[in-house]
C-alpha positions as CSV (number, residue, x, y, z in Angstrom):
1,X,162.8,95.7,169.5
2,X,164.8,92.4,171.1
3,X,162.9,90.3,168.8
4,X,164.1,92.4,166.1
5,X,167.7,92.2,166.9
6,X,167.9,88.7,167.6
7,X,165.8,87.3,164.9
8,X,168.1,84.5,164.2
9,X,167.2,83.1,168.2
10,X,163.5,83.6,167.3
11,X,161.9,80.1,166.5
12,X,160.3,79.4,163.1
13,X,157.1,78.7,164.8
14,X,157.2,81.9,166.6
15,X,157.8,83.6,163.8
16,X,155.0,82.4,161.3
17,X,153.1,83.3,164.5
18,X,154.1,86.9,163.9
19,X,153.5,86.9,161.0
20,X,150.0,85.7,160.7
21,X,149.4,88.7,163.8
22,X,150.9,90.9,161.6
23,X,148.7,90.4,158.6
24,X,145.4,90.1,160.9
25,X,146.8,93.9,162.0
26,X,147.6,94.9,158.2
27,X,143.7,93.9,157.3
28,X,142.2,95.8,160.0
29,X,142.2,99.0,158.1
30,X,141.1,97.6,155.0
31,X,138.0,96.7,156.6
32,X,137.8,100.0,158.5
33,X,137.6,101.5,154.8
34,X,134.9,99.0,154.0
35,X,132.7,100.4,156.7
36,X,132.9,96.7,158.5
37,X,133.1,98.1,161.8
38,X,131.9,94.6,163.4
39,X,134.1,92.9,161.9
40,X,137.2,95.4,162.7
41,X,136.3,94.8,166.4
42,X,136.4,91.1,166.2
43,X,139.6,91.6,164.4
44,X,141.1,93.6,167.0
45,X,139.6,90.9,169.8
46,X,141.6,88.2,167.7
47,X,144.8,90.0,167.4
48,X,144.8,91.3,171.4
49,X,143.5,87.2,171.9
50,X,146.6,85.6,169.9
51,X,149.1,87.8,171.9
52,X,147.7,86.4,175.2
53,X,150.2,83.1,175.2
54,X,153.4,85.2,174.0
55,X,152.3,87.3,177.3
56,X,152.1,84.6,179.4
57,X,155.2,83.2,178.6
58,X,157.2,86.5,178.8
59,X,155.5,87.5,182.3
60,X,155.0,84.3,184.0
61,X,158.2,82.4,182.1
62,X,156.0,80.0,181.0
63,X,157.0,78.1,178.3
64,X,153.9,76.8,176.5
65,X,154.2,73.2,174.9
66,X,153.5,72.0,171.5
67,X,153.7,75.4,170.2
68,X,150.3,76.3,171.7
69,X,151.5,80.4,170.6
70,X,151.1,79.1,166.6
71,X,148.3,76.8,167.1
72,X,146.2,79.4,168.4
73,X,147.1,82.3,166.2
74,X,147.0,79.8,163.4
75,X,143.3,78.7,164.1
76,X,142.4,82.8,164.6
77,X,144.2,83.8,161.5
78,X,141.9,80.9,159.7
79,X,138.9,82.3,161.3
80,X,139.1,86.2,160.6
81,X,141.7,86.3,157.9
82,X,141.1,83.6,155.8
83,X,137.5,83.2,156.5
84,X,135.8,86.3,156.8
85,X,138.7,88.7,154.7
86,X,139.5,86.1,152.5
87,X,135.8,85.3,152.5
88,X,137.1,81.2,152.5
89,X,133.6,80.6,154.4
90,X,131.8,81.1,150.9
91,X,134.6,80.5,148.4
92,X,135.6,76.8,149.9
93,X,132.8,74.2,150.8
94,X,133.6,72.5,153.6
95,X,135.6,75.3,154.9
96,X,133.6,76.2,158.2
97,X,133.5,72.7,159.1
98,X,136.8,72.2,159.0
99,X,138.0,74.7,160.8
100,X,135.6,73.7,163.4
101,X,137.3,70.5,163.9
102,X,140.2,72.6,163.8
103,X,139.8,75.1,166.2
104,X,137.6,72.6,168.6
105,X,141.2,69.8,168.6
106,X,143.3,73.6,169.0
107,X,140.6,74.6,172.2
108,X,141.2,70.9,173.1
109,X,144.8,70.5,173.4
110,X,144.6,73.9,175.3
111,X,142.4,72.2,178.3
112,X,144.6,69.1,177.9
113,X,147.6,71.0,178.5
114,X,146.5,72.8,181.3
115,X,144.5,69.8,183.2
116,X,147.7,67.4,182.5
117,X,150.0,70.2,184.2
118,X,147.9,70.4,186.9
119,X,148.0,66.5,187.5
120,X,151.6,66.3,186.8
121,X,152.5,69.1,189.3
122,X,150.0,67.1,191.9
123,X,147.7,70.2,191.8
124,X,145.1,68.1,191.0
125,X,145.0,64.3,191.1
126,X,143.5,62.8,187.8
127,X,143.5,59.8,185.7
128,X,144.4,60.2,182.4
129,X,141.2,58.6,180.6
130,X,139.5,61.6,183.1
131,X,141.8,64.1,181.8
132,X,140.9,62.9,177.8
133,X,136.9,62.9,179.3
134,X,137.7,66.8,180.2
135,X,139.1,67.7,177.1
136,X,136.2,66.4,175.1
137,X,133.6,68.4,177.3
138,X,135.8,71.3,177.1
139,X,136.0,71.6,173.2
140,X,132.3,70.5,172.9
141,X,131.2,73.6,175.9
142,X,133.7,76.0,173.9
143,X,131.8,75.1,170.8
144,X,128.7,75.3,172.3
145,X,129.4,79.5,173.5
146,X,130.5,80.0,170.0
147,X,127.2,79.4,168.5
148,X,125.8,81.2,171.4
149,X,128.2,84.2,170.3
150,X,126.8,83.7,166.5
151,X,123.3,83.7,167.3
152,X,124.1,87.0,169.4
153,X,125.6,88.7,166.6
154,X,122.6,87.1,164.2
155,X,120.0,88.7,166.5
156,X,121.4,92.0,167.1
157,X,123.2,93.4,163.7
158,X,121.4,91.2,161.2
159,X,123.9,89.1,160.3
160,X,124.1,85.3,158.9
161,X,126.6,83.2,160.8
162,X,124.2,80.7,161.4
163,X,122.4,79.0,158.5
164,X,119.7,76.8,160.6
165,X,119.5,74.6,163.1
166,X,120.9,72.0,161.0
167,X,123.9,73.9,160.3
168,X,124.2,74.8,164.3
169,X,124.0,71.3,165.1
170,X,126.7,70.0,162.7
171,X,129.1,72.6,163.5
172,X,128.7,71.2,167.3
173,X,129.2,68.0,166.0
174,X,132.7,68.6,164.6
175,X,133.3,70.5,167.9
176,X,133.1,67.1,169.1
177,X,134.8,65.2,166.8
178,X,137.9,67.7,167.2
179,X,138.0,67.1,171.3
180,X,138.0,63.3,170.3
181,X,141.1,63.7,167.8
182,X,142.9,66.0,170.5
183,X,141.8,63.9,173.4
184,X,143.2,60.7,171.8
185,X,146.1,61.8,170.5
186,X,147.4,63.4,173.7
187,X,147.0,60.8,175.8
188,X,148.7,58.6,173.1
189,X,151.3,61.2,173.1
190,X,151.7,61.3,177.3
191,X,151.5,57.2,177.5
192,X,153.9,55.9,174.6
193,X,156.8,59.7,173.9
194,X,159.7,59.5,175.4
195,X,160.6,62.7,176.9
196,X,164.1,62.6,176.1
197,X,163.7,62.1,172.3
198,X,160.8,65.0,171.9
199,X,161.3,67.7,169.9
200,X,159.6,70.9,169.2
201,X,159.6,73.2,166.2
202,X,162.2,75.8,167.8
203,X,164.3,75.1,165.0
204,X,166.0,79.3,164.7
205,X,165.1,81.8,161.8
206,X,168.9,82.1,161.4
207,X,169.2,78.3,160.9
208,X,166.4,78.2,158.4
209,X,167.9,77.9,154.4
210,X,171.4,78.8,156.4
211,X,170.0,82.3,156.1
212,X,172.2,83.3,158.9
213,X,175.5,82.0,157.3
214,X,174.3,83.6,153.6
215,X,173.8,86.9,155.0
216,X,177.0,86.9,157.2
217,X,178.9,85.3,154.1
218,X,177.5,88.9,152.0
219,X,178.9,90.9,154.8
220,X,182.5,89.4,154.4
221,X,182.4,89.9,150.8
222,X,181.0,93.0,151.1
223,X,183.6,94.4,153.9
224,X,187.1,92.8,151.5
225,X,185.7,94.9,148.8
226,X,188.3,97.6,147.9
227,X,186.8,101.5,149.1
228,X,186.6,103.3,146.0
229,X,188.4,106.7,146.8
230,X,187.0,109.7,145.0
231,X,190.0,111.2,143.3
232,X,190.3,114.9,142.3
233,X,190.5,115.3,138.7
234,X,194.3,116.8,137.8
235,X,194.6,119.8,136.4
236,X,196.0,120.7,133.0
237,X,198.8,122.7,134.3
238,X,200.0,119.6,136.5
239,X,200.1,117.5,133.4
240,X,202.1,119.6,131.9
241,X,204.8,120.1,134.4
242,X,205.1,116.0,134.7
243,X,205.4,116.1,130.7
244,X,208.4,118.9,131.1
């Protein structure tokens, strides 16, 4: 209900984020309909799994860098909503492997993240070639227990996520190829940014078109317009006396 009230403080990354939730929630009982009760539990998974970075920053103040909330929700919302709703996987070639690259550099730039804080907080002391090195295995092993997941679901309801070794084997390939992107750029990012010129997309929903000003600009106008008053109708005999 905050969030509600003080839209024009929510950030325009945080809400696309909500937005792309809220759809993922709006499908879910179009596919209950559809008797696709498999996929209405992965879809429930993926919503409760895109709130988990809002939660952590609300309960442990955390505030997650480069807008890891939208990044996450973005590459879920690509995955069940696009992909399997949308049913992207077998309108647009090329689709599946690019959102393994995708969601691989997004899986990436999560480990990244967390390593780097670590090391920066002297938690853990750690080179940053070593911390690119971890990212890389991370996306690749996060890959890797996808596939595992899709061969599950394969094996057990009859389903055909995976179309052959060959297709297994690419898909872990661009696993790969997204922790090298990720890795790469954030330690590009970390050696050569200046912190004091960084900026996030935090830019307010009120800011955004000058929606705040527009709408507070129609609540002026709307609040000098004269109250009509409902006059009662006068009645013949009063006309007449003002004639006399």
């Amino acid at each position: 209900m905050n969030m509600l009230r003080n839209w024009r403080s929510l950030s325009l990354t945080a809400g696309l984020s909500w937005f792309m939730k809220l759809l993922m929630v709006l499908l879910l009982p179009v596919e209950l309909y559809k008797g696709d009760y498999l996929f209405s539990i992965l879809l429930v998974f993926s919503v409760i799994l895109s709130l988990i970075p809002s939660l952590v920053e609300r309960s442990y103040r955390v505030t997650l860098p480069f807008e890891l909330d939208l990044l996450i929700t973005l590459s879920i919302f690509l995955n069940t909503f696009m992909g399997e709703g949308m049913n992207f996987y077998q309108k647009v070639r090329l689709y599946d492997k690019a959102l393994h690259i995708y969601g691989s550099a997004v899986v990436g730039l999560l480990a990244f993240v967390v390593v780097y804080t670590l090391n920066y907080t002297r938690k853990v002391r750690l080179s940053l070639p070593f911390i690119g090195f971890f990212t890389i295995t991370f996306a690749i092993a996060m890959g890797a227990v996808w596939e595992i997941m899709e061969f599950a679901v394969d094996s057990l309801f009859g389903k055909t996520t995976q179309n052959g070794l060959a297709d297994t084997m690419w898909d872990l390939v661009n696993d790969f190829v997204g922790g090298v992107i990720t890795a790469a750029v954030g330690m590009l990012y970390v050696k050569y940014s200046n912190p004091d010129v960084r900026k996030r997309l935090a830019m307010p929903l009120g800011e955004v078109f000058g929606m705040g000003r527009r709408i507070d600009r129609l609540k002026e106008r709307l609040e000098r317009q004269p109250k009509i008053v409902n006059a009662k109708p006068e009645n013949i005999e009063d006309k007449n006396i003002r004639k006399k």
